[in-house]
PATORKE-67819 format. One line per field, with one value per residue (C-alpha): x, y, z. Coordinates in steps of 0.02 Angstrom, whole numbers, plus 50000, padded with zeros to 5 digits. Example, Ala and Ser with C-alpha at 12.3 -4.5 7.8 and 13.67 -1.06 7.14 Angstrom:
BEGIN
u 50615	50684
v 49775	49947
w 50390	50357
***
This chain:
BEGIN
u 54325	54147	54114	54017	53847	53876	53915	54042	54218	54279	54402	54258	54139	54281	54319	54129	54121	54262	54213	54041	54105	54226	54093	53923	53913	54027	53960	53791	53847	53924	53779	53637	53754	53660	53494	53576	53653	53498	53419	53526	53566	53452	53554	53690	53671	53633	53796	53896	53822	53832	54034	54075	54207	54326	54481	54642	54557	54615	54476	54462	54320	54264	54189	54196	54134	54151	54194	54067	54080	54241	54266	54123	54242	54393	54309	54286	54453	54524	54671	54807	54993	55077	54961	54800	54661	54667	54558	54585	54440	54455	54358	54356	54301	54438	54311	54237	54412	54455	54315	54340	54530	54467	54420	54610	54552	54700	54680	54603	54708	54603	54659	54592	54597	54493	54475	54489	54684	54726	54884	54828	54959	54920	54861	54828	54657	54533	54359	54312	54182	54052	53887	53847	54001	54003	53870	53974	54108	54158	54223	54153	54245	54429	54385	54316	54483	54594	54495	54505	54687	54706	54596	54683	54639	54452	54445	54253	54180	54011	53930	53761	53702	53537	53389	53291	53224	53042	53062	53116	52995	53084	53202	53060	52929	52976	53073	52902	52820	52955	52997	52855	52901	53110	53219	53258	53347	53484	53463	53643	53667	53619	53819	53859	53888	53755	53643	53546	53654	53671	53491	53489	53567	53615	53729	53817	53855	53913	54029	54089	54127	54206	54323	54369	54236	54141	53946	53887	53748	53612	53490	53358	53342	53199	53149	53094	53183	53174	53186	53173	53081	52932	52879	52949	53140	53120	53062	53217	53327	53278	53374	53517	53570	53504	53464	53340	53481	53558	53388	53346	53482	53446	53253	53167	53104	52952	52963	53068	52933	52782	52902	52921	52758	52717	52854	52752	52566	52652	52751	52609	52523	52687	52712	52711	52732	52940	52952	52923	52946	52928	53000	53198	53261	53441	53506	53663	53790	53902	54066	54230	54378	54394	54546	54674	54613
v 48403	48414	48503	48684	48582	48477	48303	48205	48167	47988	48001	48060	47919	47816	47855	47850	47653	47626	47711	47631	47437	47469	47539	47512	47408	47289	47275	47257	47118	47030	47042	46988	46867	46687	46783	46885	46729	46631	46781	46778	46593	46550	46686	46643	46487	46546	46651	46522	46394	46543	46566	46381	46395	46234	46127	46211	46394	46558	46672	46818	46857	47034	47107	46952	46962	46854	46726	46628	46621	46610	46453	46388	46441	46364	46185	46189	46256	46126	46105	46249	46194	46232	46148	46190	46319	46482	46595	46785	46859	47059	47172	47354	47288	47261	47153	47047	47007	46959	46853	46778	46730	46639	46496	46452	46405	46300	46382	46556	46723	46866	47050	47192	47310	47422	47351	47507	47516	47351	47301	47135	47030	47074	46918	46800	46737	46657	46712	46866	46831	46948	46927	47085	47173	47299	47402	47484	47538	47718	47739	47569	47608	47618	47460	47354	47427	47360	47188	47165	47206	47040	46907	46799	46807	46715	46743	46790	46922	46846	46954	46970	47149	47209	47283	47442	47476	47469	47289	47248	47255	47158	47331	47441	47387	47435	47568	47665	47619	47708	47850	47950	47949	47964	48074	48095	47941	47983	47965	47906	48015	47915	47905	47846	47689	47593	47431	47504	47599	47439	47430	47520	47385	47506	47585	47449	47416	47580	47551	47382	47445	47582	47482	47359	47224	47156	47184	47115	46995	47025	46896	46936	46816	46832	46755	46773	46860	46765	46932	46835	46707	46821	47000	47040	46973	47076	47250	47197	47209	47333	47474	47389	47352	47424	47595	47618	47622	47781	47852	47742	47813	47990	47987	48015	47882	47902	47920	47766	47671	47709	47670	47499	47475	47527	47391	47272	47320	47314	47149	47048	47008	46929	46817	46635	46481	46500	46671	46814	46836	46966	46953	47011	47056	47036	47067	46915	46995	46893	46996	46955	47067	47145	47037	47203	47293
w 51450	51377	51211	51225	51218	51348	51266	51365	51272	51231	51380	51496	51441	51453	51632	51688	51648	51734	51878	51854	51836	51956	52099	52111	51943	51995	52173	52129	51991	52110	52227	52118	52031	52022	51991	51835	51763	51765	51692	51534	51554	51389	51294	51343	51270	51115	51085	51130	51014	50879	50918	50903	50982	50932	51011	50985	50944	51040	51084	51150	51300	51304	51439	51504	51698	51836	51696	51667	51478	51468	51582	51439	51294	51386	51378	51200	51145	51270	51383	51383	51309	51171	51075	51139	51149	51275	51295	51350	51473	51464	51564	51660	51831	51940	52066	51932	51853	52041	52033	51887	51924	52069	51952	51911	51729	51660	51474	51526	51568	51656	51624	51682	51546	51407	51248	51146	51221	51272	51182	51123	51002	50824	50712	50851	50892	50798	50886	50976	51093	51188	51284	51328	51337	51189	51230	51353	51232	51274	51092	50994	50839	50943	51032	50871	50796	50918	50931	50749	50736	50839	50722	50637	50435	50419	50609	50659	50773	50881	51011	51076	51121	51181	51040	51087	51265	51183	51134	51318	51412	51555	51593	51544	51624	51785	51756	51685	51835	51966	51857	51934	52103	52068	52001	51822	51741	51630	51446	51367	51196	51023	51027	51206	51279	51392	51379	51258	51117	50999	50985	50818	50700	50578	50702	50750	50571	50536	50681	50637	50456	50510	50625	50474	50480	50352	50343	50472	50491	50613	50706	50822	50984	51063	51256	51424	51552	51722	51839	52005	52109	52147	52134	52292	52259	52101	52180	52304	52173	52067	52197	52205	52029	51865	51784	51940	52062	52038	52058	52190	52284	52271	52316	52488	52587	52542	52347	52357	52447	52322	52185	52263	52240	52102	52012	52124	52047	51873	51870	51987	51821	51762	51910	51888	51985	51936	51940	51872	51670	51539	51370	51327	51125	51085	50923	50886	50761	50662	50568	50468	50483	50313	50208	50172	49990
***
């Protein structure tokens, strides 16, 4: 239960996300799903250039989705056998696991499963992979724990996280412009999961040293977010899926209609012929598991 000021326990955080991922989260995934991938198609890229993933490797996918990134990590690790690469796609969301088995990868095995607990086989991959996955970590220190207890020695940690809501304008752009006119948006706790908490680099060091890793090493990627096809797919969206929902949800008619348009007077200077942009930060983080002292 929650301590005597109110903060949430690892357990309770723990349960929210799943109850998150596996509701609404997942739903509204699912539901925006070829707009979010071209959204984060560029970083996407990025990461998986950074995890070099390579023929005959076994990876593990965290937070992996409907899949998409791990169907690209299958084709470089190659075919399955007993010679071959696999690759392990792990995730909370029982409809985006189901989603993601629907591609019948040859060398990819979905679970559906918490990373903190999962009881992966000690000593037996050589990558673990994220893109945007480890923000959500109820208790990041447990799940980098358990992750590293499964790298291989000189196996490598690659994940690509989200910087500060300030330097993403993309999410906070609209969000300041419907706050007015909704109810309060939760703030998550310097300490709690959400798509924001690895912002703070030396956090997410702290973390990853506490959990047995190496010091990390931290790049910034910076680029556009394609939000949608015009202002008006965008302002569509923005109720459905993202940290506006929730509030969305709870407001009046009314309120939710001048919110609308106020997302529409802010992002109509940030229209283009292909859409509408504004620019995303990520931070790329590169670790070793710690060689036994």
């Amino acid at each position: 239960m929650s301590d005597a000021k109110g903060t949430k326990t690892r357990e309770e955080l723990a349960a929210d996300q799943a109850a998150f991922w596996n509701g609404p989260g997942g739903q509204g995934w699912l539901a925006a799903y070829g707009r979010i991938e071209r959204s984060i198609a560029p970083f996407s890229e990025i990461v998986l250039a950074a995890a070099a993933a390579a023929p005959g490797e076994r990876v593990i996918d965290v937070g992996c989705g409907t899949g998409g990134t791990t169907a690209a990590l299958a084709r470089a690790v190659g075919p399955g056998g007993s010679t071959g690469g696999h690759v392990l796609g792990v995730d909370i969301s029982q409809p985006l696991i189901e989603a993601a088995r629907a591609q019948q990868l040859a060398n990819a095995t979905f679970v559906l499963g918490d990373a903190a607990v999962q009881p992966f086989d000690a000593l037996s991959v050589d990558l673990v992979f994220s893109r945007f996955g480890v923000m959500f970590f109820a208790d990041p220190v447990a799940a980098f724990r358990n992750l590293r207890s499964a790298l291989r020695p000189g196996g490598r940690l690659v994940f690509l996280c989200w910087r500060t809501p300030q330097e993403n304008p993309w999410g906070l752009v609209p969000l300041r412009a419907a706050q007015p006119f909704l109810p309060p948006v939760p703030r998550p706790g310097p300490e709690e999961p959400g798509q924001y908490s690895f912002g703070d680099h030396t956090r997410v060091a702290r973390i990853l040293g506490e959990a047995g890793f190496g010091a990390p090493a931290f790049e910034p990627v910076d680029r556009p977010v394609w939000m949608g096809a015009s202002v008006a797919e965008v302002v569509e969206g923005s109720d459905r899926f993202g940290p506006l929902a929730r509030a969305f949800a709870e407001a009046t008619p009314a309120a939710r209609e001048q919110a609308r348009a106020a997302i529409a007077a802010a992002l109509a200077p940030q229209a283009g012929a292909d859409g509408v942009r504004l620019p995303g930060a990520c931070w790329l983080v590169r670790a070793a598991a710690q060689p036994p002292a």
